[in-house]
N, C-alpha and C positions, 0 to 999 in steps of 0.2 A: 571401290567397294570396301578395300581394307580400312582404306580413310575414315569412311563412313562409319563402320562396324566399330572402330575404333572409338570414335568422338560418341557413339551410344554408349560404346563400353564403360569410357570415362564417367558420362552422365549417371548413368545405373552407380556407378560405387558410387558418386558424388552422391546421391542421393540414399544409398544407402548407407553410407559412413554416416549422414548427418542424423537416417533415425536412429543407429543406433548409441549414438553419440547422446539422443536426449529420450533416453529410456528409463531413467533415474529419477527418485524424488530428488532431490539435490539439484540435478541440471534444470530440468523442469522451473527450480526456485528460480535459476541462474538468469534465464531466458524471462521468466515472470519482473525480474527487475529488472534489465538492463532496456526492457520492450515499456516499462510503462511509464506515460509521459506525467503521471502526477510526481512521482520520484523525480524524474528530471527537472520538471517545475518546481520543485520543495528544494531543488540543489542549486538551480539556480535563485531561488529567492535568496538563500544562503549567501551565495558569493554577491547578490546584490546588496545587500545590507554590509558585508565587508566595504564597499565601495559607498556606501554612506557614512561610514565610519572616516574614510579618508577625505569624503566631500567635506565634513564638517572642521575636521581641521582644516582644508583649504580655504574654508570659509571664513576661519579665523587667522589667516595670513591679511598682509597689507592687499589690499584688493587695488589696482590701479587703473584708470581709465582714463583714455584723447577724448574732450569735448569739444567740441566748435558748436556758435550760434554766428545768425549775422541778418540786420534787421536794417530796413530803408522805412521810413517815413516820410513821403515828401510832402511839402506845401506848395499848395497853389495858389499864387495869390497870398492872402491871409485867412485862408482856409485848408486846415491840416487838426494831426495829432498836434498837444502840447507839447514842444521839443523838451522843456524840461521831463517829460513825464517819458519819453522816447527816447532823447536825445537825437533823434534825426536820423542818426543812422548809426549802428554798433557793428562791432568784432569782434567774437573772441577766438581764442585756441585756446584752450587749455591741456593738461596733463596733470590730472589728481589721483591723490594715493588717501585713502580712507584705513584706519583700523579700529577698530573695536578691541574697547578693552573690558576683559572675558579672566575671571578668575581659574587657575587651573584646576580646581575643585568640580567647577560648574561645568568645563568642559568636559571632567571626567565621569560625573553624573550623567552629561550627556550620551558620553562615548559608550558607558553603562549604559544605559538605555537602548542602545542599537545590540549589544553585544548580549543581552538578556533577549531581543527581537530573533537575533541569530539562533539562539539557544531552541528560542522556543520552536520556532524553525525544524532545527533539526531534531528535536526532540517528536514532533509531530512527524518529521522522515521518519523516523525510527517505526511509531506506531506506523504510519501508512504502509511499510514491509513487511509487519507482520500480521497486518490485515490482508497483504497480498498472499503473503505465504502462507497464512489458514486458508486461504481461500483457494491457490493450488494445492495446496495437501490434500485439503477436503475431498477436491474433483478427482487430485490423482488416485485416492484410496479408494472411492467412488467405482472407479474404472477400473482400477486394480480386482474390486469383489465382480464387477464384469467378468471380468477375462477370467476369473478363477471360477464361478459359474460356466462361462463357457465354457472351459477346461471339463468339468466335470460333465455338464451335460454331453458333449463329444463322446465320453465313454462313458456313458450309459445307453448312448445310443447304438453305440459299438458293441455293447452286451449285449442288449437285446435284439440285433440284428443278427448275433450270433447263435443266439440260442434261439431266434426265429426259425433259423435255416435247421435247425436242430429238429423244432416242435414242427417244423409243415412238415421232415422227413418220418417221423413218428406219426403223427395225422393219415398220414396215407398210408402206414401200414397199420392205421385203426389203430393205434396205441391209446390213442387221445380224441377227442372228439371233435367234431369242427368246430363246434360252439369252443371248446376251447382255444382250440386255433385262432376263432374271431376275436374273441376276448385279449389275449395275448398280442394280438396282434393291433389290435385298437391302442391298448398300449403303448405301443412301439409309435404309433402314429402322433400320441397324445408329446409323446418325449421327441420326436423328430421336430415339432412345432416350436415347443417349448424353445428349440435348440435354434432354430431359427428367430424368435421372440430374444433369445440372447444376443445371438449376434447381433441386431439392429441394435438393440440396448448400449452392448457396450460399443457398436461405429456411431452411436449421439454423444453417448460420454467419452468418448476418447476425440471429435471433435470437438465439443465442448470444453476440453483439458486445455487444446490447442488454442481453440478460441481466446482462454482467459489466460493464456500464456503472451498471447499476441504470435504465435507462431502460423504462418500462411503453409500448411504443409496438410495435407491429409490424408499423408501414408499412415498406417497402423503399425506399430512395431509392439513387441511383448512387453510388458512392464513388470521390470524389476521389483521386489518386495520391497515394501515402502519403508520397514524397519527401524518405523518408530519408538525412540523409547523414552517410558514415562521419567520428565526431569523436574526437578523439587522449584518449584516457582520462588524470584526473588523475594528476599524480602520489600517491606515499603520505600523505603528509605533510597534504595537498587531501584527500582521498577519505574518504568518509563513512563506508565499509566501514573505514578504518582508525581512523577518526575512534575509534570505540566505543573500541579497545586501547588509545587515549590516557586517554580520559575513563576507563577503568579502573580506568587505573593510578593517575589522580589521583584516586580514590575511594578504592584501597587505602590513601596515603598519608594522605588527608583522617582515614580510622577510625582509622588509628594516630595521628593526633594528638587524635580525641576519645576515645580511651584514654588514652592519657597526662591529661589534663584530670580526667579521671575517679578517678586521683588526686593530685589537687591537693586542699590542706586546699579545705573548703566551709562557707561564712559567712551567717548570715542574722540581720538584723534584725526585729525585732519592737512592736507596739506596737498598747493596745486603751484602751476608755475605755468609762464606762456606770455600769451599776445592778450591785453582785452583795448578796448579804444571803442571811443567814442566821437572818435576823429574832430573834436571843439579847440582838440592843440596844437600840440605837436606830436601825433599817430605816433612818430617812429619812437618816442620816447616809451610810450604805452607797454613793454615787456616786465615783466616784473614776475611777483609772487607774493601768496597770501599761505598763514596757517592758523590753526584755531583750535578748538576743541567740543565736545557734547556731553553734558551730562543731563540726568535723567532720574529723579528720586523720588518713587510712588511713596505717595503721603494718605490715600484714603481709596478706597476702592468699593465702597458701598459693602461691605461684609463678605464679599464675594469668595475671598481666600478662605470662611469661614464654613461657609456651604458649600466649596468645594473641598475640604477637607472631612467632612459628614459624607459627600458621595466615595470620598475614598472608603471609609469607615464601612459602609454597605457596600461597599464590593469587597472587601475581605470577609467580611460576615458570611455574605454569599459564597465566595472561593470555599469559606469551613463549612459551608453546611453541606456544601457537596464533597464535596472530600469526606467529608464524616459517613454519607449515605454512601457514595462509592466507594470505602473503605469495609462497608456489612457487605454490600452485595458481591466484593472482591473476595473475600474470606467467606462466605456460602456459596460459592463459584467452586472454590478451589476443593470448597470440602467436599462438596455433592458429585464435580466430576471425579476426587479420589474415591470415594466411595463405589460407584456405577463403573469402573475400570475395577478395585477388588471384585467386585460381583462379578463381574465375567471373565477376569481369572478364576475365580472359584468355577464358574459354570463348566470351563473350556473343558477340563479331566472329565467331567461328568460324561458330555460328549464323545468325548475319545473313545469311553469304556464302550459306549451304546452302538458307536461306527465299528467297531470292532467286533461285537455281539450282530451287528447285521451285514458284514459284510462274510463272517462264518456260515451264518444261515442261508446266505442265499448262495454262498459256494457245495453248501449239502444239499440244496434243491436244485441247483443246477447238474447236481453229479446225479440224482433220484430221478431229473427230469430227463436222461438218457437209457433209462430204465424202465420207466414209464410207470414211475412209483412212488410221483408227489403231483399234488393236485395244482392246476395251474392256477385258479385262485390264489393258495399257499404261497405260490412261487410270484405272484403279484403282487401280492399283501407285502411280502419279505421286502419287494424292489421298492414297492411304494416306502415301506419305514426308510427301506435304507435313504428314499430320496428326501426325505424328510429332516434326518438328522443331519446326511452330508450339506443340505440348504441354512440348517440353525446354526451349522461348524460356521460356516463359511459368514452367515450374517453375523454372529455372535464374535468373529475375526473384525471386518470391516467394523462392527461397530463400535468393539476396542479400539480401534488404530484412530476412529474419529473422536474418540471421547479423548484418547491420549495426543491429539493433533488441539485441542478444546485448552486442555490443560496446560502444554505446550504453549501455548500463546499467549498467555498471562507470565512466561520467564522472559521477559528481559527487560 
């Protein structure tokens, strides 16, 4: 039994050490990448593209290859293949070495061209983590105004279940009436609901957090204040979102120079050794070796090079016009969410003053309402404002933290 009691005991921390372990925006982020397999896929294209880099110089090394063939023709009679055209029957072996001769210019264009593929690569990882991480922040702050709604409604309901037991004791020594009793107490039932309505609320959103975390866990633990704060977005030149129009444009350039290359005269060497025979002599004499070479000089191409230099032309056209549109919409982004984050700093004091003004008032009507000297209406009106403004506080929080999470994702 102590065994036993033991190996639960362990489990319970182990489980508890890990929610409270990921109770934070930050670990949250931590668990959202290392869980999602597009990031791993965008890191492994990376390291694939390094290993094309290396392919292509191997491919510009001597390439060497063993051949054998070996061919019988017979005649029957004076019915057969031509032996001159067969020779009756052949052998070979070989062992050939091939290289291509490649200007070290052309191969670095090449090598460019893969290392601009990397680029873009990773510059697209970049965007894809911090479309994950708006996307956990979002859920986390989400959950967050949850659990602070919960938080609140808990003690509201704890007030008015207190001063319940207050006003049925008054009620029956006729202080108050029962209609008021009913009324007050409808109340109390309307806020017990509510508080239920939460709870389910925030156990969707805080699965749902998990969900887009890739986390298999569906313990609840408290969450942390998300404690975002507003950071001044890069400029273009910095910004990953711009990043991509650069590396574009130097992709565009990179093709038009592996066009160009493409006619450049093209040169290869050659060179084999071995067995070949035709067995018409003396076979054993048949050992030897040949070498040689390949050239290759485009002289006309139907205009081809010229039309495809016009498509390059329209795809850069194209790269500026978007750039150019996604350069307004990025700078009316930036300005509209600073804007709507000032406004709800200016709003938030506003609120304070008014929490503060009803939560005075409903501690004089609670101290009147042992007296039996404030009307219970008054004293519901009072609960009702105060529920009203501590609901604006709390959305008028969540919806800063989201606009500043909005903001947030356009620096880097």
């Amino acid at each position: 039994m102590k065994w036993l009691f033991g190996v639960f005991l362990t489990v319970f921390i182990s489980f508890h050490s890990f929610a409270q372990s990921i109770n934070t925006l930050d670990r949250y982020i931590e668990l959202a990448k290392s869980n999602s397999p597009l990031i791993k896929d965008l890191s492994n294209q990376i390291a694939s593209n390094q290993l094309d880099s290396l392919r292509l110089l191997a491919g510009y090394k001597p390439q060497v290859a063993l051949t054998s063939a070996g061919l019988y023709a017979p005649t029957i009679g004076s019915v057969g293949y031509s032996e001159p055209i067969t020779n009756a029957h052949t052998l070979n072996g070989l062992v050939g070495i091939n290289k291509a001769i490649v200007s070290k210019n052309n191969v670095n264009t090449q090598l460019e061209g893969i290392s601009l593929q990397s680029a873009s690569t990773m510059n697209q990882a970049r965007i894809s983590e911090q479309d994950l991480k708006k996307a956990i922040t979002a859920q986390y702050v989400t959950t967050y105004g949850d659990q602070q709604q919960l938080k609140f409604n808990r003690e509201i309901v704890t007030l008015l279940s207190s001063e319940e037991e207050v006003l049925k004791k008054l009620t029956q020594n006729n202080v108050y009436h029962q209609s008021d009793y009913l009324t007050f107490l409808v109340t109390l039932k309307q806020q017990e609901l509510q508080l239920s309505q939460a709870r389910l609320q925030y156990k969707n959103d805080f699965a749902t957090l998990n969900y887009l975390a890739g986390i298999a866990d569906t313990t609840q633990t408290e969450l942390s204040y998300p404690g975002l704060e507003r950071i001044v977005p890069f400029t273009n030149n910095n910004s990953i979102f711009f990043t991509q129009y650069r590396l574009d444009s130097l992709k565009i350039v990179n093709s038009r120079q592996q066009l160009d290359y493409t006619y450049k005269p093209k040169a290869n060497i050659f060179a084999d050794a071995g067995y070949n025979s035709d067995f018409m002599g003396q076979a054993w004499r048949n050992f030897g070796t040949s070498f040689g070479f390949g050239l290759s000089i485009p002289l006309y191409d139907g205009g081809q090079r010229k039309l495809q230099y016009k498509k390059f032309s329209l795809e850069e056209e194209t790269r500026e016009n978007y750039k150019a549109f996604f350069n307004v919409q990025y700078r009316q982004q930036i300005a509209q969410l600073t804007q709507q984050i000032n406004e709800n700093e200016t709003l938030m004091p506003q609120i304070e003053d008014q929490i503060k003004y009803s939560e005075t008032l409903i501690k004089v009507d609670t101290k009147l309402l042992e007296n039996g000297d404030v009307k219970i209406a008054d004293l519901i009106l009072a609960i009702n404002n105060y529920l009203t403004v501590r609901n604006l506080k709390t959305q008028t929080l969540i919806s800063k933290l989201q606009l500043i999470n909005q903001l947030n994702y356009w620096n880097k």
